[in-house]
N, C-alpha and C positions, 0 to 999 in steps of 0.2 A: 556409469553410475546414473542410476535414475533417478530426479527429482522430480517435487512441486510441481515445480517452475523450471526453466530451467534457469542458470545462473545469467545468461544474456536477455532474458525476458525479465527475469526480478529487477537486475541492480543497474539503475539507470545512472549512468557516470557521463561525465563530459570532460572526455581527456581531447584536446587540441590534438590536431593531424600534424601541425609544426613540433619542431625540439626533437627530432629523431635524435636522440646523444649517445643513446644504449644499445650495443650488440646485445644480440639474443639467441640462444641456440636450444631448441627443443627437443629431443628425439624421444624415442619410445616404439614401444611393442601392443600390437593389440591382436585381439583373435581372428580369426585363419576367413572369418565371413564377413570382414572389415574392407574396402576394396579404397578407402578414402579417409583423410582426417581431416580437420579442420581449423583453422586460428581466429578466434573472433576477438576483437579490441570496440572500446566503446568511445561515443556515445550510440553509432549506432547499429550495434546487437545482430550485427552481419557479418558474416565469414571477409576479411580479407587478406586468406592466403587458406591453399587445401597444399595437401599432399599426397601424391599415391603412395600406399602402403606397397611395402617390395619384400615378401617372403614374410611378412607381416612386421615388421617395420616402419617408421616414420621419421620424417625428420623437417624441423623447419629450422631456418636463420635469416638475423637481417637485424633492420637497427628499430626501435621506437622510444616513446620519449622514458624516462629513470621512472621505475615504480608506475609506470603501465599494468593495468589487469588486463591480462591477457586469457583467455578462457580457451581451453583445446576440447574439442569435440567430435565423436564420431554418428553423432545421432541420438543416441541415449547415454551419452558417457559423458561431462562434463569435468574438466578441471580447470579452476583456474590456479593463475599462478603472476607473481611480480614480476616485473620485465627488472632486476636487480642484479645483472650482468654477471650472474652465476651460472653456467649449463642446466638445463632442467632434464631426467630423462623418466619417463613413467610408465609404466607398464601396467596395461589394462587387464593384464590377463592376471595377474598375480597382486594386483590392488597395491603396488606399494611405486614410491619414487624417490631420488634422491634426487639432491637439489641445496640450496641454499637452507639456513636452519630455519629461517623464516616463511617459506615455500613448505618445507617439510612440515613444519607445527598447520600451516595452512591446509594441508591437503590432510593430514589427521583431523582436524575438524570437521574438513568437508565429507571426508569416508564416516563419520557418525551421522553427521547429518545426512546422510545418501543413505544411510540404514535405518535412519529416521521416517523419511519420505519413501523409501519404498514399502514400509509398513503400512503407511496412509494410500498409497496405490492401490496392495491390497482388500485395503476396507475400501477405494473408493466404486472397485472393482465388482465387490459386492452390493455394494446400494446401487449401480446401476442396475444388478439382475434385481435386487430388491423391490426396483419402482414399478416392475410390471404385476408383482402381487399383489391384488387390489382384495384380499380376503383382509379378516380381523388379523391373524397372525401375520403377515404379509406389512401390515399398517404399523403394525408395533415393533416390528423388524427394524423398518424404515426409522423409527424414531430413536431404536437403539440405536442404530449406523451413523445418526443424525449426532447424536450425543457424543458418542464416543469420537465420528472426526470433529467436533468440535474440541473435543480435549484434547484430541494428536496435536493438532495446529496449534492451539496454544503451548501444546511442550515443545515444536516445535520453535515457535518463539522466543521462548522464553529460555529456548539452550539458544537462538542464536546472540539473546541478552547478555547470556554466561558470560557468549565466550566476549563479545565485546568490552564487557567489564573488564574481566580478565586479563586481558592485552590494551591496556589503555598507554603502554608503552612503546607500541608499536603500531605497524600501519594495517594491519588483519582486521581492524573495525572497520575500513574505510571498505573492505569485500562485504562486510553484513549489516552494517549501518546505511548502507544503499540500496539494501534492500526491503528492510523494514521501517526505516523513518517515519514515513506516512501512516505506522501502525501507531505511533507514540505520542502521547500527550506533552503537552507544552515544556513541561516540569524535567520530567523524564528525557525528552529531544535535548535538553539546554544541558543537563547535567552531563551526558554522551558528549556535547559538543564543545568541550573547553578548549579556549583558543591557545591553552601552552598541549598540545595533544599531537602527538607526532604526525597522527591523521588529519588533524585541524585544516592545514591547506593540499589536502589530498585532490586532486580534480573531481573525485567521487564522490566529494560532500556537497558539492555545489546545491546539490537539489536538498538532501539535509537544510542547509543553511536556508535557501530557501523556503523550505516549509517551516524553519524554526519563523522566521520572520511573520511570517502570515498568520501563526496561531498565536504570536502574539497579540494582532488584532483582535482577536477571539478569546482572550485569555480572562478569565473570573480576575475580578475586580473593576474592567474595566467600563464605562459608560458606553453604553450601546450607541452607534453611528447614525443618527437618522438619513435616509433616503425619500428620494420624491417620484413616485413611479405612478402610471398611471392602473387602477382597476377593471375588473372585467365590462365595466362600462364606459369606459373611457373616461373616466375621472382623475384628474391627479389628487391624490392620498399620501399624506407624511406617516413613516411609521411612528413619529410621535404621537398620532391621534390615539394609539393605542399603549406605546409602552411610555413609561416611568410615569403611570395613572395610575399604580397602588394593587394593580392585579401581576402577577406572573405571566409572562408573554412567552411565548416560543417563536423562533424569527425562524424559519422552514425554509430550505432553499436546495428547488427540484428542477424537475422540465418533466413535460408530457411523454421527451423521446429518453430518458434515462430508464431504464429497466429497474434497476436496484433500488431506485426513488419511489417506482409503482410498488413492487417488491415490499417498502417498507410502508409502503403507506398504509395499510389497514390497521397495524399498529400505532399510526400518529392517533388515525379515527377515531379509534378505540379509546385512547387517553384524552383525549378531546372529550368524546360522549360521558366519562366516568368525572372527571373534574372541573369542564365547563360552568357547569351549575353553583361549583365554590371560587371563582372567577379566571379560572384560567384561559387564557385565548393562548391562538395559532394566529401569526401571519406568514402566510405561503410569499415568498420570491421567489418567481420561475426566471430560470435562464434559458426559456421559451424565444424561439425568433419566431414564428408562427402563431399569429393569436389565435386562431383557430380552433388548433390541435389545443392549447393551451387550456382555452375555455371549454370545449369538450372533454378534456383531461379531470378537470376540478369538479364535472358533472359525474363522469364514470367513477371515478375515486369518491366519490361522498365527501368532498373537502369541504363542510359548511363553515366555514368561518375566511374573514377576510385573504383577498391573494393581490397580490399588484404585484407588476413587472413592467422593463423597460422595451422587453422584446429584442434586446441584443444579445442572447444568448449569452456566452462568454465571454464578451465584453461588459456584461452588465455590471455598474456599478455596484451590485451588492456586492459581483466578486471582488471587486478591486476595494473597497472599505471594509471587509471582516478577512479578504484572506483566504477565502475560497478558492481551493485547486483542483475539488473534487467533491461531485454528490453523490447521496445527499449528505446535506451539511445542514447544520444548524446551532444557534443557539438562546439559550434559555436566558431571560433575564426577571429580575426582583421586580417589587414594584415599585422600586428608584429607579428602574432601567437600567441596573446595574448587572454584569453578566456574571454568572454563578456557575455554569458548566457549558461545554458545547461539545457538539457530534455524539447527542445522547440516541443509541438506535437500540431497537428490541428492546431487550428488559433493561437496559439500563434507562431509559426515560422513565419507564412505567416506576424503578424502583426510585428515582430521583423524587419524582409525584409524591410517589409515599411517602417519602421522607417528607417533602412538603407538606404536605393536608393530612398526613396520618391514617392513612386508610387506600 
């Protein structure tokens, strides 16, 4: 089955290598041009255990620890499945498994969603020939392709929301709640993560819980954190000098070497140039180690409005007082310094603006 992602690259779990308690026994069938299969366990997202296929065949056994995600793969075929001391046997060639009722409901989700993502394959398949038509139709092509995988991925999300809802009884969150968390606002994270939830002390939430902690620093209502960093001239500068002074601040936090930070920046500019004038400011936090690059970053980007950094990249205390795991990040505060939304990108800052200033 082909996906996205695949299931060891999405869902980042940290199950201890200790507590082997559970036998496990795997087999299954797959097709005639398969010469290998493979066992991959996390935290980390690497084969450890293959099997040669015999007549097309497979088999694996052994112990790990109760409720293990174990994920079997031949390449482009992913399943996973609970280490819940059931036999599991699957067969790739006819898309079906038997197993535990829990593994079975499991891998019914997962064959949806694997017909899910190979539809978005298709389309993504298409915009790469797309990108080389540089005519008017060729342009508008591209921005159909553009739109439309933007609405896969989000149905894609949002079935794997369903199914999470849906099983809040059991431990099938703890496969898709690990891989989407990072996508989900504060509100949303908490309410997934109730600690009577079968999944609650899963090893796969760990990073969940983690990030639920860090956007609570970040979370609307709360008073912005001042910091003391020095400016592209070497000055030390408090972000107090600029927020809970009666204007709308945006607290910006990039680096020069993030792609997706450059990527979004023409868009911050852009909100900057359009609402500056009715007193909105930016202040940029780089998690820059290189002053450098930093400074020539802020020149190439047109970032006209204040930027300070400590220069410790990801040790930077901005990370560690809003809760920063991942840029770019940001957030928007009143002019009490009071934080109203964060991690607004694209049109969601532009439409937040509006709503602010009306226009």
């Amino acid at each position: 089955m082909k996906k996205i992602l695949s299931i060891a690259a999405m869902t980042l779990c940290m199950l201890p290598a200790a507590a082997q308690d559970t036998a496990y026994k795997i087999t299954g069938t797959v097709p005639a041009d398969v010469k290998k299969v493979y066992l991959a366990t996390f935290p980390q997202g690497m084969a450890v255990d293959s099997a040669v296929v015999n007549a097309g065949k497979f088999e694996f056994d052994g112990t790990r620890q109760k409720n293990d995600i174990m994920v079997i793969s031949t390449g482009n075929y992913f399943v996973p499945v609970f280490n819940d001391g059931s036999p599991v046997d699957i067969n790739a060639v006819t898309k079906t498994m038997t197993g535990s009722e829990l593994n079975k409901k499991l891998y019914a989700y997962d064959t949806e969603l694997t017909a899910m993502g190979e539809k978005v394959n298709r389309v993504v398949t298409e915009y790469r020939s797309a990108v080389t038509d540089t005519t008017a139709a060729g342009k508008n092509r591209i921005k159909e392709l553009e739109a439309e995988l933007e609405n896969m991925q989000n149905d894609y999300i949002g079935k794997q929301l369903d199914i999470i809802k849906a099983n809040t009884d059991n431990l099938i969150p703890a496969v898709y709640l690990g891989q989407i968390y990072y996508m989900l606002d504060y509100n949303e994270l908490k309410g997934l993560l109730a600690e009577s939830a079968p999944y609650y002390n899963h090893p796969a939430m760990t990073n969940a819980k983690r990030q639920l902690k860090a956007l609570e620093k970040r979370m609307p209502g709360k008073m912005f954190t001042d910091l003391t960093m020095n400016d592209t001239g070497g000055n030390a500068r408090k972000l107090s000098e600029w927020c809970g002074k009666g204007n709308y601040v945006l607290i910006d936090f990039w680096a020069s070497w993030c792609g997706p930070c450059r990527q979004e920046m023409p868009n911050v500019v852009a909100n900057y140039e359009k609402y500056h004038s009715k007193g909105f400011e930016i202040v940029g936090v780089s998690f820059d180690n290189n002053g450098e690059a930093w400074k020539n970053a802020i020149k190439t980007l047109n970032m006209n409005w204040p930027n300070i950094s400590d220069l410790k990249g990801w040790k930077s205390e901005g990370a560690a007082a809003y809760g920063i795991n991942s840029i770019p990040s940001n957030v928007l505060l009143d002019g009490e310094g009071k934080i109203v939304a964060a991690d607004l990108r694209g049109n969601g800052l532009g439409a937040k603006l509006k709503e602010i200033y009306g226009f």
